[in-house]
Legacy VTK file of the C-alpha trace (Angstrom):
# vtk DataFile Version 3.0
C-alpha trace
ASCII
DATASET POLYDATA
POINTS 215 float
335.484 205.370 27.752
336.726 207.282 30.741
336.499 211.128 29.100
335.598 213.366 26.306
339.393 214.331 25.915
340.084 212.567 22.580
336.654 213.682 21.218
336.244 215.914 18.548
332.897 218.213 18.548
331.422 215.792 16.327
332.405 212.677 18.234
330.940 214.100 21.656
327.662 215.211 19.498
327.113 211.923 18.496
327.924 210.502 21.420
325.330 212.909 23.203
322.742 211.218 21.179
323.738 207.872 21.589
323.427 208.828 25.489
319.856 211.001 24.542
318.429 207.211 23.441
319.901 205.203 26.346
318.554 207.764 28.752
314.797 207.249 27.055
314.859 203.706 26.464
316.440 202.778 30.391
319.861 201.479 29.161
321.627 204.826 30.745
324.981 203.796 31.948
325.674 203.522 35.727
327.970 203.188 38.329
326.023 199.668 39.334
325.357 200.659 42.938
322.983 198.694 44.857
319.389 199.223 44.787
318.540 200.925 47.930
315.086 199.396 48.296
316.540 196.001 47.982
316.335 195.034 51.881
313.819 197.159 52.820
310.552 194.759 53.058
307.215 195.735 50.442
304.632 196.677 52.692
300.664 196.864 51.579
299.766 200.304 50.117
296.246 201.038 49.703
295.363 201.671 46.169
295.640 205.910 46.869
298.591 205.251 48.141
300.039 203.589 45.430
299.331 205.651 43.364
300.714 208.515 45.338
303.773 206.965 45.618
304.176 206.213 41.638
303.261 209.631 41.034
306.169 211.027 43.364
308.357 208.626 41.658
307.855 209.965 38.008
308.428 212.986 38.862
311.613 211.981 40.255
312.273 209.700 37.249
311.702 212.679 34.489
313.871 214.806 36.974
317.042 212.330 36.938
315.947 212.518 32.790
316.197 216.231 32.970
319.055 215.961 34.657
320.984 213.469 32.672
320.170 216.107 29.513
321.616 218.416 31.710
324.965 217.037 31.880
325.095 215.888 28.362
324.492 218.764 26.778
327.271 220.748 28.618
329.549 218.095 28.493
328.949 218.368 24.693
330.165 221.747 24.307
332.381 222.220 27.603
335.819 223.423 26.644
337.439 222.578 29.958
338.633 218.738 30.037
338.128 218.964 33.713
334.519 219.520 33.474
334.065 217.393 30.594
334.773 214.374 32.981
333.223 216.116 36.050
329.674 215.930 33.578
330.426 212.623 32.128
330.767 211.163 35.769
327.930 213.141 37.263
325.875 211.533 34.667
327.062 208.407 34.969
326.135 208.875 38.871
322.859 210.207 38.031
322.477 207.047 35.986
321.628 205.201 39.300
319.064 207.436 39.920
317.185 206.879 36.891
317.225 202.902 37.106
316.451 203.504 40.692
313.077 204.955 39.765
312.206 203.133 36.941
312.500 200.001 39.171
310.527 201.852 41.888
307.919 202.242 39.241
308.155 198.939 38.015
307.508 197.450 41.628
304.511 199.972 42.033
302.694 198.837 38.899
303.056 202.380 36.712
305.225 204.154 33.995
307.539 206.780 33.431
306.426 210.171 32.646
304.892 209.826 28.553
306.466 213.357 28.170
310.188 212.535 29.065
311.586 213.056 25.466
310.572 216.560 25.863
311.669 216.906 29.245
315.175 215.405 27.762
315.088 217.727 24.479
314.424 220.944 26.585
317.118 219.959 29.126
319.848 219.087 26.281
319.115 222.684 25.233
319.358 224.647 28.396
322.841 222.686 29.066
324.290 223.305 25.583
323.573 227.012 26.468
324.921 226.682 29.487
328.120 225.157 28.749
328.740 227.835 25.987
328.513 230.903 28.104
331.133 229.419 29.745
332.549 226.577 32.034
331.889 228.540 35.054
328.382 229.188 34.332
327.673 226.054 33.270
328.577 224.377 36.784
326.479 227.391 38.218
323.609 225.675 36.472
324.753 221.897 38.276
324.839 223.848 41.501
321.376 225.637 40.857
319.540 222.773 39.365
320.919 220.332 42.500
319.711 222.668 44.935
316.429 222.754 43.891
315.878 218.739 43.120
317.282 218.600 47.110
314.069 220.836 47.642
312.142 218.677 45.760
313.278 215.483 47.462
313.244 217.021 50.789
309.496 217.627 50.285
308.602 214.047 48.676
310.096 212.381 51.920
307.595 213.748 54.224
304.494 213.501 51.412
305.316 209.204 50.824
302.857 207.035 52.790
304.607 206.195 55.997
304.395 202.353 54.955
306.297 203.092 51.690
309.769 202.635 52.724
311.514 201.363 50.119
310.975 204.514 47.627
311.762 206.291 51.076
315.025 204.620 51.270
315.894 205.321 47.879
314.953 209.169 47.889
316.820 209.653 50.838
320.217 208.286 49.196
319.382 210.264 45.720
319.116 213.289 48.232
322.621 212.552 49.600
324.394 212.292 46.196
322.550 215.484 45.216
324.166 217.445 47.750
327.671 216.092 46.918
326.998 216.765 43.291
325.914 220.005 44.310
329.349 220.294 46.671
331.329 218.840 43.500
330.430 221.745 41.350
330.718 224.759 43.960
334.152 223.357 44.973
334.829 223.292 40.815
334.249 226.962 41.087
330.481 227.144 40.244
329.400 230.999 39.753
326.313 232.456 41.680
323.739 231.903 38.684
321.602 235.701 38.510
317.757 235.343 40.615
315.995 235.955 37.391
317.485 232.521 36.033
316.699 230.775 39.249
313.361 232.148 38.983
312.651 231.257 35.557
314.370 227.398 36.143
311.982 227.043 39.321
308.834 227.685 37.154
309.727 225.371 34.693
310.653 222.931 37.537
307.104 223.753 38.664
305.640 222.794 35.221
307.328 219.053 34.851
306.502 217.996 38.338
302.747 218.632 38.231
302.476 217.405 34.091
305.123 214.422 35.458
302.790 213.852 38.365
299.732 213.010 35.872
300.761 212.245 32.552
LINES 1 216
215 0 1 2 3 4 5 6 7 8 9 10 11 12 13 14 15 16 17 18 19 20 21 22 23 24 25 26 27 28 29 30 31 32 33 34 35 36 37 38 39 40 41 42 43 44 45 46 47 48 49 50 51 52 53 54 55 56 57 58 59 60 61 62 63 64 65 66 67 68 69 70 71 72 73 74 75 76 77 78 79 80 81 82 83 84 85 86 87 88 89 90 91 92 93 94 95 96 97 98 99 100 101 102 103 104 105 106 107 108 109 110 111 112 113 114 115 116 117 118 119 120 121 122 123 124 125 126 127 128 129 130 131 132 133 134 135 136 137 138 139 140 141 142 143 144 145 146 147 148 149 150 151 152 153 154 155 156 157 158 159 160 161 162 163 164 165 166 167 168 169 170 171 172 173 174 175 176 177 178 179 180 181 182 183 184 185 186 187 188 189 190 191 192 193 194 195 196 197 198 199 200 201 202 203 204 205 206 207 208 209 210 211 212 213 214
């Protein structure tokens, strides 16, 4: 399936579902890049430390999950074939993120975040909104929402132990394809979202990384 194009409402709605359960269940679709963590040597973490480090990752692993919602819930409802694919491949992109971090967590012992279906559910929502206001706003949201994981990820390479370089390695390539997603959806013709919605999209930001941290 390259696009949306030849999708009634209905088809991409059920579609968006089928794509809600392989998101939750790790069977997301992806563009099969490598693993960047794969040559970069384990090193011993002390038991803080490694649990540091899967703590950073969850959060990062319930942010790709936000962010795959995201993208499926305006491509659902996007009325612009253009960004229909631009979401479906941005997802599809983001898809390496999540099995990135799920593997991370894997290798450190720990779990995902036990509250991703609402993360998901309340992400699905805000892009559906999104995407109905219009195309322009919608990408807004892309830009806004990339912006802010690059803060995140910007801030969780200098907090990793110093021995922990394979999640290193792969934050620092997630933080690269962020900034072209981000690029993507300015050049698309992203608007300026208002400061009260960047406000109010920080504070829930706030929310899921310290509940994704613990729980």
């Amino acid at each position: 399936m390259n696009s949306y194009r030849h999708y009634t409402f209905i088809d991409r709605l059920c579609l968006g579902v089928d794509q809600a359960v392989r998101a939750l269940t790790d069977t997301v679709k992806t563009t099969g890049a490598a693993y960047p963590g794969k040559k970069i040597a384990e090193q011993p973490l002390s038991s803080e430390q490694r649990k540091h480090s899967a703590a950073l990752m969850r959060i990062n692993h319930a942010g790709e999950i936000c962010a795959q919602a995201l993208y499926h819930g305006q491509g659902v409802v996007s009325r612009s074939q253009d960004v229909q694919e631009k979401m479906r491949q941005a997802a599809v992109e983001e898809g390496d993120h999540l099995a990135w971090c799920r593997q991370r967590l894997d290798e450190l012992g720990s779990h995902p975040s036990y509250l991703n279906p609402f993360w998901y559910a309340g992400s699905f929502c805000i892009g559906m909104v999104a995407g109905m206001i219009g195309d322009k706003w919608s990408l807004g949201f892309v830009a806004e929402t990339e912006r802010q994981v690059i803060k995140h990820l910007k801030g969780h390479l200098h907090s990793l132990p110093a021995d922990d370089q394979r999640s290193y390695k792969i934050l620092e390539q997630m933080e690269s394809d962020e900034a072209r997603h981000r690029d993507e959806a300015i050049a698309l013709g992203a608007k300026e979202l208002p400061k009260m919605i960047k406000q109010g999209m920080g504070l829930a930001s706030k929310i899921m990384v310290k509940s994704a941290y613990w729980i």
